[in-house]
C-alpha positions in Angstrom: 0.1 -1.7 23.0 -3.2 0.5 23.2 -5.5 -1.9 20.9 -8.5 0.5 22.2 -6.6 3.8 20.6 -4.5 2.5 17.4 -4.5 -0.9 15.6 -2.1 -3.5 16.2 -1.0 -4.8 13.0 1.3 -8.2 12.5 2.8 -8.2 9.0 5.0 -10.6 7.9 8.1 -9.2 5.3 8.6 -12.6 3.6 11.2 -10.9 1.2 12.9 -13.0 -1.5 12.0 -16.4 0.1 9.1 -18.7 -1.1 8.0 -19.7 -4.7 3.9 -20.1 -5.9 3.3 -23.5 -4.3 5.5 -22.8 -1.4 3.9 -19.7 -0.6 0.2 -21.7 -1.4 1.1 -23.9 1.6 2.5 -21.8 3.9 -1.0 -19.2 3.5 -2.9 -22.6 3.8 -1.2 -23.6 7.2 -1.6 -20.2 8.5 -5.2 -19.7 7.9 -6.7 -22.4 10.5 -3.9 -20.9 13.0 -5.1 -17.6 13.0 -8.9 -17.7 11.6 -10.2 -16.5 15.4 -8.1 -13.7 15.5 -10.5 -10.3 15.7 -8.5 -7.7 17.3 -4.9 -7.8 16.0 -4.3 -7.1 12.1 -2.4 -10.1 10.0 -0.5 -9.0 7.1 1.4 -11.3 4.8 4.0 -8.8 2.6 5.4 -11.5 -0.5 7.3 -10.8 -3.6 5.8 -9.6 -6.4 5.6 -13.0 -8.3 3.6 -15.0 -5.4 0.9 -12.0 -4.9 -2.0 -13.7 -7.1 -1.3 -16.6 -5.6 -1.7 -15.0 -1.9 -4.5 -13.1 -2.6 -6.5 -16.0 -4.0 -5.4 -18.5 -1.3 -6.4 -15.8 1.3 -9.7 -14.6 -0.3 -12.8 -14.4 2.6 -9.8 -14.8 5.2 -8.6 -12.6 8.1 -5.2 -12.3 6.1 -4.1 -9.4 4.3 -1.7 -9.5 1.5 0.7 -6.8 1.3 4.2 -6.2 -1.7 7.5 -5.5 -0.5 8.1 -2.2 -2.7 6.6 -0.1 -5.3 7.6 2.7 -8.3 7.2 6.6 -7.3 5.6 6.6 -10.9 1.9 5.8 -12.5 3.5 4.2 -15.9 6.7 4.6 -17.6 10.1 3.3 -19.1 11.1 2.0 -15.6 12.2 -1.6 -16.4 11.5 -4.1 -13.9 9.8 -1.8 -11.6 5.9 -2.3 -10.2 3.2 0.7 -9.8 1.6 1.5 -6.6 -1.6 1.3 -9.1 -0.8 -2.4 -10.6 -0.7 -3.7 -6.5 -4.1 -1.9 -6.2 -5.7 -3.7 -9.0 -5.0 -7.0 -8.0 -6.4 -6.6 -4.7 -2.9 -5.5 -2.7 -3.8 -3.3 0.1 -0.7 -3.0 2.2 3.4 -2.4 0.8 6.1 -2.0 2.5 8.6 1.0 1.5 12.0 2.2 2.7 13.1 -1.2 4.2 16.9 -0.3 5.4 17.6 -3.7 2.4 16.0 -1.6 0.1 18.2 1.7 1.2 21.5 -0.2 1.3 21.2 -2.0 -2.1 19.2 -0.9 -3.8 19.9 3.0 -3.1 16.9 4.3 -2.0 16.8 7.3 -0.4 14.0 9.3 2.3 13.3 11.7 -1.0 12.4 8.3 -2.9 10.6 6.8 0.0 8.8 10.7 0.4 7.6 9.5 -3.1 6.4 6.1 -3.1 4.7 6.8 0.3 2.8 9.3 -1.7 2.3 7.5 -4.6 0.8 4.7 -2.3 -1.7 6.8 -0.7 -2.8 8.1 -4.2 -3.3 4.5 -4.9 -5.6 3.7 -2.2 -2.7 1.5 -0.2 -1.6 1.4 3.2 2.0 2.1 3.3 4.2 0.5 5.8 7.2 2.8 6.1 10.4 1.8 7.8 12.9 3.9 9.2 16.1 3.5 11.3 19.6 3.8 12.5 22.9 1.9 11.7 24.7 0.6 14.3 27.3 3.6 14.1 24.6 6.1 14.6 23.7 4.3 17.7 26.7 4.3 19.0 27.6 7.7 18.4 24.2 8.1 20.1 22.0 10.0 17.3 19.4 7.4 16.9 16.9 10.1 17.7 18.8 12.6 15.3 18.5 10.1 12.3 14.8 8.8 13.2 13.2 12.3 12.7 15.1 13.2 9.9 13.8 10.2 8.4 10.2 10.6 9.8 10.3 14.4 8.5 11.7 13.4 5.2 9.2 10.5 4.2 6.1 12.4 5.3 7.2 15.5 4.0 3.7 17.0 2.1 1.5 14.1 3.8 -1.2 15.6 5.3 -2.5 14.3 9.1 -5.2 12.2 7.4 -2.8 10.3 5.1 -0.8 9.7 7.7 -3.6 7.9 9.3 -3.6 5.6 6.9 0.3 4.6 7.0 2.4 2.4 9.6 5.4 3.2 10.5 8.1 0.5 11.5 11.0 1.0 13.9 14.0 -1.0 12.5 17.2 -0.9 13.3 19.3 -1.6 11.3 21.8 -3.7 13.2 19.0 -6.2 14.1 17.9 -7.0 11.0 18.5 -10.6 10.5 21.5 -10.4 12.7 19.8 -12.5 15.2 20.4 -8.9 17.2 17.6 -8.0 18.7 17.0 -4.4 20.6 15.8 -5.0 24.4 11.9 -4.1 25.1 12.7 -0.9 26.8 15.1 0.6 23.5 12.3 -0.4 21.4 9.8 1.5 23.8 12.4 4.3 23.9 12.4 4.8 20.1 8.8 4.0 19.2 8.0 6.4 22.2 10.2 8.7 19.9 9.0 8.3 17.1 5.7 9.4 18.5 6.7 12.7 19.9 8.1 13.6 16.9 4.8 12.7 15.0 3.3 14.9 17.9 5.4 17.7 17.0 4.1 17.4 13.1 0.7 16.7 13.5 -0.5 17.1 16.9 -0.3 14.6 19.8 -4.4 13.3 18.8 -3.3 12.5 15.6 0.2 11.0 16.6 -1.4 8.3 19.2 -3.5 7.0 16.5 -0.7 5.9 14.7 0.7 2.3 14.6 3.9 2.1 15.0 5.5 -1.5 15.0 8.7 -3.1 15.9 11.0 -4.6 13.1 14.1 -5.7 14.2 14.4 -9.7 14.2 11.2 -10.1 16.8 10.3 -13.8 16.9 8.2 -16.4 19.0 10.6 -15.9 21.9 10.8 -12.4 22.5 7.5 -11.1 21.1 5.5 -11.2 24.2 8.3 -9.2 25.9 8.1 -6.5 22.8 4.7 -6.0 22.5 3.9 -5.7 26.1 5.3 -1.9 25.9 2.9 1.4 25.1 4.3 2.7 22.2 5.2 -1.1 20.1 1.8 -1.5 18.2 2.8 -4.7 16.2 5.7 -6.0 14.3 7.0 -6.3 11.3 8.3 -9.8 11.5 11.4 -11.1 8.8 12.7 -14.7 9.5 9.7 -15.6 11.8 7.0 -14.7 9.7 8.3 -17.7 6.7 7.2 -20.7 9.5 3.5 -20.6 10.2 3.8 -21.7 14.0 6.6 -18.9 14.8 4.2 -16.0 12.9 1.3 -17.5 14.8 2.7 -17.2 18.2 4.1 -14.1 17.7 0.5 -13.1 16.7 -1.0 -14.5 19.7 1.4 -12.5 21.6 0.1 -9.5 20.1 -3.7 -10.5 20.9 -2.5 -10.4 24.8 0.0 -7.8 25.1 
């Protein structure tokens, strides 16, 4: 991590887990955990139906709220959906977009991402945007190949000072909730990646500012390990981040590393 250069950002992707008064006790255990922590970023990304309750319960705290998703479009016939512009009013400030869930049911694509990550920056948010390979396309060895396609394709027309607003989370897919986890040095090696390839778009001053966080089942034991590399500016933590003593070491990791 280079805290001095970019921001080192902790966000928890609680996903469909959690109703109102569950997610009102896990934000009120959290908060005395993590109340001295000045340097790393805490991020608490819930469904849709527990953000009022988030927000309030973390109101005057050092814990930001962020939603899982959000529509490409201001308003429209778009049943179920949620504008980047509804997360706004209410207070939202981070959302998470192209999670490799969200691509494999829910057919999204990198053109729909490309939207939403623009829509999000219209709205004033700070989009978290995941990309990834498949197990396949690792072992046919064109993880690099598939990461900055992705990277190209979801930042296509974002200019270098959006961009400085978004974080970008290495995933892959095979360890997400697989219990899988990629070793400290792949991570590196794809973050570092990712990186250059931002370089190559936008200039290596602008790439270095960019957090770029690791999302593929980092918990409590092997956070330290994670975030101890250059290039691994934070985490975007699944299982861990739904019990309050796992999320807080992981953050404490993140303050040292």
């Amino acid at each position: 991590m280079k805290k001095n250069v970019r921001k080192a950002i902790i966000a928890g992707n609680w996903k469909m887990n959690k109703t109102r008064p569950e997610a009102k006790a896990l934000l009120e255990e959290l908060k005395p955990m993590v109340s001295d922590v000045k340097d790393v970023e805490i991020v608490a990304c819930v469904p849709f139906t527990n953000l009022e309750t988030a927000l309030a319960a973390t109101a005057g705290t050092n814990i930001k709220i962020g939603a899982e998703n959000c529509h490409f479009e201001k308003s429209g016939a778009f049943t179920g959906e949620i504008s980047a512009d509804m997360l706004a009013e209410m207070g939202v400030e981070y959302v998470v977009l192209g999670h490799s869930e969200r691509r494999q049911y829910f057919a999204e694509t990198d053109e729909t991402v490309n939207k939403r990550t623009k829509a999000a920056l219209a709205a004033g948010l700070k989009p978290i945007v995941c990309v990834g390979e498949l197990l396949w396309e690792r072992e046919c060895n064109i993880t690099e190949e598939v990461i900055a396609r992705q990277i190209k394709l979801d930042f296509f027309n974002v200019s270098a000072e959006e961009l400085k607003k978004c974080v970008i989370a290495y995933e892959p897919v095979w360890a997400i909730g697989t219990g899988k986890t990629a070793t400290a040095d792949q991570a590196e090696e794809v973050c570092a990646f990712i990186r250059a390839t931002l370089a190559k778009l936008y200039g290596a001053d602008v790439a270095e500012t960019i957090t770029i966080q690791y999302g593929g089942s980092m918990n409590a034991k092997n956070a330290a390990e994670l975030l101890s590399k250059t290039n691994v500016d934070g985490g975007l933590i699944g299982g861990a981040s739904l019990k309050a003593a796992d999320f807080t070491t992981i953050i404490t990791a993140a303050v040292n590393g």
